[in-house]
C-alpha positions in Angstrom: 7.9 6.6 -15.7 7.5 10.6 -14.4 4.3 12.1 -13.7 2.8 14.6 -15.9 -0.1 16.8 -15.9 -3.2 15.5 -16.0 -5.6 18.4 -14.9 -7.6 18.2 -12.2 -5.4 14.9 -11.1 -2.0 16.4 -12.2 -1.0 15.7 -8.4 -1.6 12.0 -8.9 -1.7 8.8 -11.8 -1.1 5.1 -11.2 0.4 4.5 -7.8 2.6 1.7 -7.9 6.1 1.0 -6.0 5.5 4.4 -3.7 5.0 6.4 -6.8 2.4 8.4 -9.0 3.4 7.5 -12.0 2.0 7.6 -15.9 0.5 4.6 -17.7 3.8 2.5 -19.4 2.8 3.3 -22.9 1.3 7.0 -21.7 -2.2 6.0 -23.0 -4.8 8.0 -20.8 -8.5 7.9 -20.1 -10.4 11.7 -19.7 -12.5 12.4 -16.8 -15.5 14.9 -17.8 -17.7 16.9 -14.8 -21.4 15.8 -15.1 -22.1 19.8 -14.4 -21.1 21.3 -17.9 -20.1 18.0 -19.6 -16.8 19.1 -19.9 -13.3 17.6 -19.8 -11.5 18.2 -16.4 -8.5 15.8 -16.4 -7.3 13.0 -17.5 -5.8 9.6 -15.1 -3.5 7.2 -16.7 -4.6 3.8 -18.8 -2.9 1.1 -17.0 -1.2 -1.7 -19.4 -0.9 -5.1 -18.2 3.0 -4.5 -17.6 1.5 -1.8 -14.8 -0.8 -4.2 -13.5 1.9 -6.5 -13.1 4.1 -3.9 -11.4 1.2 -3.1 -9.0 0.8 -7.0 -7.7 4.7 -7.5 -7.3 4.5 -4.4 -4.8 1.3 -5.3 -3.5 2.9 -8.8 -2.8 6.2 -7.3 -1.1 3.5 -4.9 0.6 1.9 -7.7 2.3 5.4 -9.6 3.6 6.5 -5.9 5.1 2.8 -4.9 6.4 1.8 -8.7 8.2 4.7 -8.5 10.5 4.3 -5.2 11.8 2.4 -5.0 15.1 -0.9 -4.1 15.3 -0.9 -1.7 17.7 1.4 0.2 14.9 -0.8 -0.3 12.3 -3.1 0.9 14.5 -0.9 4.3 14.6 -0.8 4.6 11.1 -4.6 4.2 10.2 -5.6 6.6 13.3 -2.7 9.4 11.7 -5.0 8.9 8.2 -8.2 9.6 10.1 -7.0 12.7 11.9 -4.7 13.8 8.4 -8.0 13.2 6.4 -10.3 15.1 8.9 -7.6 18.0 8.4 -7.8 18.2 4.7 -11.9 18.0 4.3 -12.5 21.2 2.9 -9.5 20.7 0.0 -11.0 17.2 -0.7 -14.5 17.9 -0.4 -14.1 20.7 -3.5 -12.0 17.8 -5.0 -15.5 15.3 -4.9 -17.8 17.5 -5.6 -15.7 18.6 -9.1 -15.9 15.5 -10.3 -18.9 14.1 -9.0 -21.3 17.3 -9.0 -22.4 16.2 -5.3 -23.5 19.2 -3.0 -20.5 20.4 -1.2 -22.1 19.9 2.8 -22.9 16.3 1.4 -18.9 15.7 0.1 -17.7 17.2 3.1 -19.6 14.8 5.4 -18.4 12.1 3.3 -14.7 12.5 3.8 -15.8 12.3 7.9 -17.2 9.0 7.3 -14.4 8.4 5.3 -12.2 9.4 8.4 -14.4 7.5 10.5 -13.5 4.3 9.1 -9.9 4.4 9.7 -10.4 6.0 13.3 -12.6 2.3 13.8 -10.4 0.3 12.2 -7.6 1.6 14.0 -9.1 0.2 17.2 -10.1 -2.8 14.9 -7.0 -4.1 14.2 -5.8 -4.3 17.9 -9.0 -6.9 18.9 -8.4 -10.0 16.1 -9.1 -12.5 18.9 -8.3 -15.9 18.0 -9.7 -18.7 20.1 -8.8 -21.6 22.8 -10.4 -25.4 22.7 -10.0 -27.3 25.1 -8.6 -31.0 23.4 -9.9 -34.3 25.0 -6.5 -35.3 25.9 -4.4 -33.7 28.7 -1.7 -33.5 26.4 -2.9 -31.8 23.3 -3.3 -28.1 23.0 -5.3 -26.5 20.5 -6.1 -23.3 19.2 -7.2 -20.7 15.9 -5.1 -18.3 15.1 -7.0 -15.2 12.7 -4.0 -14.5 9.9 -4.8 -11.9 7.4 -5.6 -13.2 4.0 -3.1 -11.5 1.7 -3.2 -9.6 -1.0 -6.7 -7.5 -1.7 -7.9 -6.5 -5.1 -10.4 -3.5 -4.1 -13.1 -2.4 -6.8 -14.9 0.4 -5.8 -17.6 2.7 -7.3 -18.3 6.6 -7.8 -21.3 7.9 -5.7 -19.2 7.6 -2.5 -15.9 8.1 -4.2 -14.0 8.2 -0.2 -16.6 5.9 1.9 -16.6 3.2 -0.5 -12.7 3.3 -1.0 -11.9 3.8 2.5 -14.5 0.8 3.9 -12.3 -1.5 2.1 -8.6 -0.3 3.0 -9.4 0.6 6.3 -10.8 -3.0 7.3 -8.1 -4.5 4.9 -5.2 -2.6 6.5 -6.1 -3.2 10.1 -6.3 -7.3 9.5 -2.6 -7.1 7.6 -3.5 -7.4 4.2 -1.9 -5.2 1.1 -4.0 -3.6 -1.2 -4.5 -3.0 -4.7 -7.0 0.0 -5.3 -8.9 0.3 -8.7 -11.1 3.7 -8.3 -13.8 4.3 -10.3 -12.8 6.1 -13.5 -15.7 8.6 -13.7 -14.2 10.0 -10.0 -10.9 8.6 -9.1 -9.1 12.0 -7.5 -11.4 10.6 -3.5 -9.6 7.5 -4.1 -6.2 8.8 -5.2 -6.3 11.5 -2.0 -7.1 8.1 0.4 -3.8 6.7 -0.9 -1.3 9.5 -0.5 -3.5 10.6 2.8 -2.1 7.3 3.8 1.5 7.4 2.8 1.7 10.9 4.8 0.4 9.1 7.5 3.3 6.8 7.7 2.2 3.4 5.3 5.5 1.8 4.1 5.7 1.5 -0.1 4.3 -1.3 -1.1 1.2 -1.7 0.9 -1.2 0.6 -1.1 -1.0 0.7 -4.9 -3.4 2.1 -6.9 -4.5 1.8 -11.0 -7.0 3.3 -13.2 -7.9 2.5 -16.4 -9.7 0.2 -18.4 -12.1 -1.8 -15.9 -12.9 -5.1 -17.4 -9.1 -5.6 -18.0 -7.9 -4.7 -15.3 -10.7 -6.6 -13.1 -10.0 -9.5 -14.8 -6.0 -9.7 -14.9 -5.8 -8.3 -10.9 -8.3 -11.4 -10.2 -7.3 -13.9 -12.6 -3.5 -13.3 -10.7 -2.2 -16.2 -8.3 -1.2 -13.0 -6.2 -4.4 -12.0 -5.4 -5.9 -14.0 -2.6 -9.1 -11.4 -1.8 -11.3 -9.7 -4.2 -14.0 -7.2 -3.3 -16.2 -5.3 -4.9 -19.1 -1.9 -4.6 -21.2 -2.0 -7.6 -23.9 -3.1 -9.8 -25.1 -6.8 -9.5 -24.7 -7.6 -13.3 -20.6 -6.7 -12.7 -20.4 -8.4 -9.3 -21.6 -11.6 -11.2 -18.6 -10.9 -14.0 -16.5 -11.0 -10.7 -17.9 -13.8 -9.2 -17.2 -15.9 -12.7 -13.6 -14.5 -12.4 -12.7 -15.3 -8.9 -14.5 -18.7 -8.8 -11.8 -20.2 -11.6 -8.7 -19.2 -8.8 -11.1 -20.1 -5.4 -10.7 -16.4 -4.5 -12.4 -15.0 -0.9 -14.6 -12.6 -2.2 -17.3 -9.8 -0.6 -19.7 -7.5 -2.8 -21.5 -4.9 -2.0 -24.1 -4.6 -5.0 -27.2 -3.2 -6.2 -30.2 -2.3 -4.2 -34.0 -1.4 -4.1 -35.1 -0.2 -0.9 -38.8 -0.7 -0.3 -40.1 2.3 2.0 -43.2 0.8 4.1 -45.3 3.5 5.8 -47.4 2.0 8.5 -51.3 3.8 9.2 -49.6 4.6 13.1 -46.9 5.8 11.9 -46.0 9.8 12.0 -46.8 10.9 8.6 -45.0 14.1 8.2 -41.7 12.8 9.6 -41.9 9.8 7.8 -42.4 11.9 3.9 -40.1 14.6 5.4 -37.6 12.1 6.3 -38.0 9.8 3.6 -38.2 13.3 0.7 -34.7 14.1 2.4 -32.7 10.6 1.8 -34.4 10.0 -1.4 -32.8 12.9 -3.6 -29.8 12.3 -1.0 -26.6 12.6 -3.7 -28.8 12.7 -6.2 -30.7 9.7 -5.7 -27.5 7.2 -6.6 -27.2 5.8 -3.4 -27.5 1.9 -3.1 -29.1 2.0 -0.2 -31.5 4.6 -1.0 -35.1 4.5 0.1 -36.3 3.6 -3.7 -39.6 2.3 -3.4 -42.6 3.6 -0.9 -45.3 1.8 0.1 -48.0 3.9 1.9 -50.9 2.5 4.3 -54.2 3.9 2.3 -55.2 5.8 5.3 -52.2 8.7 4.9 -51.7 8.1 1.4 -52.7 11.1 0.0 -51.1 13.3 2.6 -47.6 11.4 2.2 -47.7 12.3 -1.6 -48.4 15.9 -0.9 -45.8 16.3 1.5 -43.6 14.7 -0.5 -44.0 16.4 -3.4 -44.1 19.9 -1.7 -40.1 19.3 -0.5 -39.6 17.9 -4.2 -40.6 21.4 -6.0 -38.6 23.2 -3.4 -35.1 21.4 -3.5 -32.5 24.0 -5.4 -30.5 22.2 -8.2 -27.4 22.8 -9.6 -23.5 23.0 -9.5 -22.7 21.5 -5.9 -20.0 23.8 -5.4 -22.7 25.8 -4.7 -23.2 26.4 -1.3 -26.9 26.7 -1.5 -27.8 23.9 -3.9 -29.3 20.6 -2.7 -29.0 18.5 -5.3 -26.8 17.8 -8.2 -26.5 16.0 -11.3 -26.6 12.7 -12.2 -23.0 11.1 -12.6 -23.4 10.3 -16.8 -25.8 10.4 -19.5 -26.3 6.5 -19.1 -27.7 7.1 -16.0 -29.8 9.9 -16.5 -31.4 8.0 -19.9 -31.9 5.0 -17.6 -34.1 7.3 -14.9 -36.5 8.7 -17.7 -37.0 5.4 -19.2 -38.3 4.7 -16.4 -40.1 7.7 -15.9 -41.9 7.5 -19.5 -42.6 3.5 -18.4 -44.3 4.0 -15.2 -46.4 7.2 -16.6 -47.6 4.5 -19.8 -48.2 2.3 -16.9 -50.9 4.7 -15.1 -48.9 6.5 -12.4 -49.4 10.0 -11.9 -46.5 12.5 -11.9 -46.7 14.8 -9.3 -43.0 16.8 -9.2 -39.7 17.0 -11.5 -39.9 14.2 -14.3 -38.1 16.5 -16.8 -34.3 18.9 -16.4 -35.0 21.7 -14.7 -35.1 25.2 -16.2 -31.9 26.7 -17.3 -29.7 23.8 -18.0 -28.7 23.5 -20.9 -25.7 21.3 -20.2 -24.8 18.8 -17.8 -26.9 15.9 -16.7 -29.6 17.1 -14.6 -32.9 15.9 -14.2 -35.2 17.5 -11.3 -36.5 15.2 -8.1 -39.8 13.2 -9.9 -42.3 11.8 -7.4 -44.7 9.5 -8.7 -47.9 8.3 -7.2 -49.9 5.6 -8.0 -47.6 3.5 -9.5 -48.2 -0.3 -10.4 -46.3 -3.0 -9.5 -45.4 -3.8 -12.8 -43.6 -0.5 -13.8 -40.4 -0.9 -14.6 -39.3 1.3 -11.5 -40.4 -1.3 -8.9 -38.8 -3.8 -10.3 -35.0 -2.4 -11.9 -33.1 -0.3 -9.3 -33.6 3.4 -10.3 -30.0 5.0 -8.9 -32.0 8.2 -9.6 -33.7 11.2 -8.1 -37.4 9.2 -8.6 -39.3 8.5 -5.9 -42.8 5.6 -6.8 -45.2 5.8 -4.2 -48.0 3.1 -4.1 -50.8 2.2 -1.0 -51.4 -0.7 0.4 -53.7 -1.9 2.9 -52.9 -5.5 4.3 -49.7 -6.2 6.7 -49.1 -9.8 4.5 -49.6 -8.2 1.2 -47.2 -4.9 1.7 -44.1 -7.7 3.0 -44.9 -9.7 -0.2 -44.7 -6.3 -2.0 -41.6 -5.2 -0.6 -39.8 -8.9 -1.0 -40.8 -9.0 -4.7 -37.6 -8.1 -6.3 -34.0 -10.3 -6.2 -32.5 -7.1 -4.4 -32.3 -7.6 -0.2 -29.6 -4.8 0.4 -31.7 -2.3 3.0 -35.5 -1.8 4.4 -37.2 0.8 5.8 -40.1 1.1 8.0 -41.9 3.4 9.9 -44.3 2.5 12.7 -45.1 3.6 16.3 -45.9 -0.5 17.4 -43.3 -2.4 18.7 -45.1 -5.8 17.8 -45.6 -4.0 13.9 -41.7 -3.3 14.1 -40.7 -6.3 15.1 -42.6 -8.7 13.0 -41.9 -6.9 10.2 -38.2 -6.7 10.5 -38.1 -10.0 10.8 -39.8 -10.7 7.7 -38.4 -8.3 5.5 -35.3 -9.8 3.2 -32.6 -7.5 4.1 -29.3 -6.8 5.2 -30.3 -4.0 7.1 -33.6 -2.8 8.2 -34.5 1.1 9.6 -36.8 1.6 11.7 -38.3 5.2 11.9 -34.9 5.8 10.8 -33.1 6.1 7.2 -29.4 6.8 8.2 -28.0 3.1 8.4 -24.3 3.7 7.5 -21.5 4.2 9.9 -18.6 3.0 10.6 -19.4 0.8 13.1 -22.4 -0.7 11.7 -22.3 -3.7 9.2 -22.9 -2.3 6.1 -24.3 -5.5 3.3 -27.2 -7.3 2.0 -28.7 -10.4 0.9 -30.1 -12.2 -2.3 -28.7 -10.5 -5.3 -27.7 -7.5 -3.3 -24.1 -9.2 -2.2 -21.7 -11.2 -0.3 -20.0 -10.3 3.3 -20.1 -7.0 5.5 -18.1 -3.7 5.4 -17.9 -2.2 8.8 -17.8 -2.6 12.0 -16.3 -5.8 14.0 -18.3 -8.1 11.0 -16.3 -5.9 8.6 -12.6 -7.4 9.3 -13.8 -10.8 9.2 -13.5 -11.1 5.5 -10.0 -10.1 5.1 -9.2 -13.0 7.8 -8.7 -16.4 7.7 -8.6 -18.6 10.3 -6.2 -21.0 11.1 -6.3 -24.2 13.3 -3.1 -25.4 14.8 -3.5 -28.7 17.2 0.2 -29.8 19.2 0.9 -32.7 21.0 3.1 -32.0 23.9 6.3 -34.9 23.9 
């Protein structure tokens, strides 16, 4: 198989045995820019004989990769984070391409991105196993942690380099193999992650990487007896067509899925920071950010002036191409997704709620799949929009008056991935924190990802943790060995 060009990803393919190569039968898949709606390359349609090809590497990978040391693994992942912190600007026009994201937004990406292999570099050097003490003086026991094996990694396109890199940098430092399948509306982040590593020093075998069809490859990568790990960034509904997958083989598994963030706006908190704050994270990348402050709920006192303010940076946010220096928001990734946000506009207006900004494409664009930053105010519980996760640019703003009534509010829906709340009281904070069904809760603050935080949620939002020390644990398994000295 030879590489050929595929436009904007002629430099890349499948990777699989240390090599970008073509799908077996040539078959591709296109990749279009959610700008103009145009075509701008096309990545390779793996065949099962590929996929096969990628687990026999993977599973060579992982008998080269779990006897090196760590402290040179540790080498290799800390040469990725300084090679990919080199290369920011090339990959950061790369993202925004294919994605449409502002290019200040893809470019502080790809240093988180960098981030997580600098942490996991460090990471890999402290898997601590553990001592007991036996009852008898002459047994000696003990846990060793022994990396899991192979990984199947499923990732998603609104962080095309953070989502990928979460998952190979924790499975990398523990001494597991991986088997990448990017997103097919952005693979070229992913793609640049796995030859960013192989410059860096990875030996063949330990990174491959396919594209294609996603329900067939998902399900022959985890229905394979090679495949010991599977995890996956996405939407719940497909991290429940995992789950059904991997529970037939007993596979470890961790998911990172949807989310639907309730915003809750105490009366002591600062009102202007908080819609300022909360107006800036909320069209963040367009709005498709799991995570994503998604639904506010507003103490009646500041109500209307929370709207206002809200609205006010709304109207004045630039939209367009993101290669544009001066635009803050792009498009949406697909028409799927952009239908899905104004159903959900149209529902919540039939359902009383008042549109106060955006709710229709801007001016001027013809083409592409824009739709300007829509705040809504007096929305009902029973729209649509504060129930189904929006992965949009809308932003539902209700009151509320009563501390017991707002947490029953914000713990209405099956989602628990993040919380925000903003309050001056320490008793309010905590109380409420503790309360809240989350994963992760912010406090007067809306920037909860980094790469030494634990990134996850609860309920319906997922399984396990990416980042930080939790992060590792999940590609780890520990094993208990008891002697008896003779």
């Amino acid at each position: 198989m030879e590489k050929t060009n595929f436009g904007l990803y002629k430099d890349y393919g499948c990777f699989i045995n240390g090599k970008w190569v073509t799908a077996s039968d040539l078959q591709v898949k296109e990749v279009s820019s959610p700008v103009t709606g145009e075509l701008i390359g096309h990545i390779p349609a793996a065949t099962q004989l590929d996929l096969q090809a990628a687990l026999d590497s993977a599973q060579r990978g992982f008998n080269i990769w779990r006897a090196i040391s760590p402290w040179d693994r540790s080498a290799i992942l800390r040469k990725t984070a300084d090679l990919l912190r080199e290369r920011n600007s090339q990959y950061a026009i790369l993202m925004s391409t294919e994605t449409g994201k502002p290019i200040a937004q893809a470019e502080g990406e790809w240093r988180d991105a960098a981030d997580q292999f600098e942490w996991y570099a460090e990471e890999t050097k402290r898997i601590y196993g553990q001592t007991i003490e036996a009852r008898l003086p002459e047994i000696r026991m003990g846990v060793r942690m022994e990396p899991v094996g192979v990984v199947a990694a499923f990732s998603a396109w609104n962080f095309p380099a953070l989502l990928p890199a979460r998952k190979l940098a924790a499975a990398l430092a523990a001494g597991c193999s991986v088997i990448l399948k990017p997103a097919g509306e952005a693979p070229g982040s992913g793609m640049a992650i796995i030859q960013t590593l192989m410059d860096a020093g990875l030996p063949i075998d330990v990174v491959n990487l396919v594209t294609g069809d996603s329900r067939k490859i998902s399900q022959y990568l985890v229905e394979s007896p090679i495949v010991k790990k599977v995890t996956l960034t996405g939407s719940t509904a497909v991290g429940r067509e995992i789950l059904q997958l991997a529970a037939n083989g007993i596979k470890k598994v961790s998911m990172e899925l949807g989310g639907h963030a309730p915003v809750i706006v105490f009366e002591d908190a600062d009102i202007e920071a908080a819609a300022e704050m909360c107006a800036r994270f909320k069209f963040r990348n367009c709005g498709q950010v799991c995570a994503s402050p998604s639904r506010f709920y507003v103490h009646a006192s500041h109500y209307q002036r929370f709207c206002d303010v809200f609205a006010a940076f709304a109207k004045a946010m630039v939209i367009g191409d993101g290669l544009n220096p001066d635009v803050g928001m792009g498009p949406m990734i697909n028409a799927r997704g952009l239908n899905h946000v104004q159903n959900l506009i149209a529902d919540a207006i039939d359902k009383g709620a008042k549109l106060l900004a955006g709710g229709s494409a801007p001016e001027g664009f013809g083409k592409g799949n824009f739709i300007s930053p829509t705040v809504l105010s007096d929305v009902p519980d029973n729209a649509r929009i504060m129930i189904d996760e929006p992965f949009g640019p809308i932003a539902p703003i209700a009151s509320f008056v009563d501390f017991d009534e707002v947490i029953e509010r914000a713990n209405s829906t099956p989602y628990g991935l993040a919380s925000y709340l903003f309050t001056t009281s320490l008793k309010t904070a905590a109380l409420a924190s503790e309360r809240i069904e989350a994963g992760m809760v912010g406090i007067n603050e809306l920037a909860i990802a980094s790469a030494e935080m634990p990134f996850g949620g609860v309920k319906q939002s997922g399984i396990g943790r990416e980042g930080g020390a939790f992060g590792i644990q999940d590609y780890l398994e520990p094993k208990f060995i008891k002697t008896r000295l003779v």
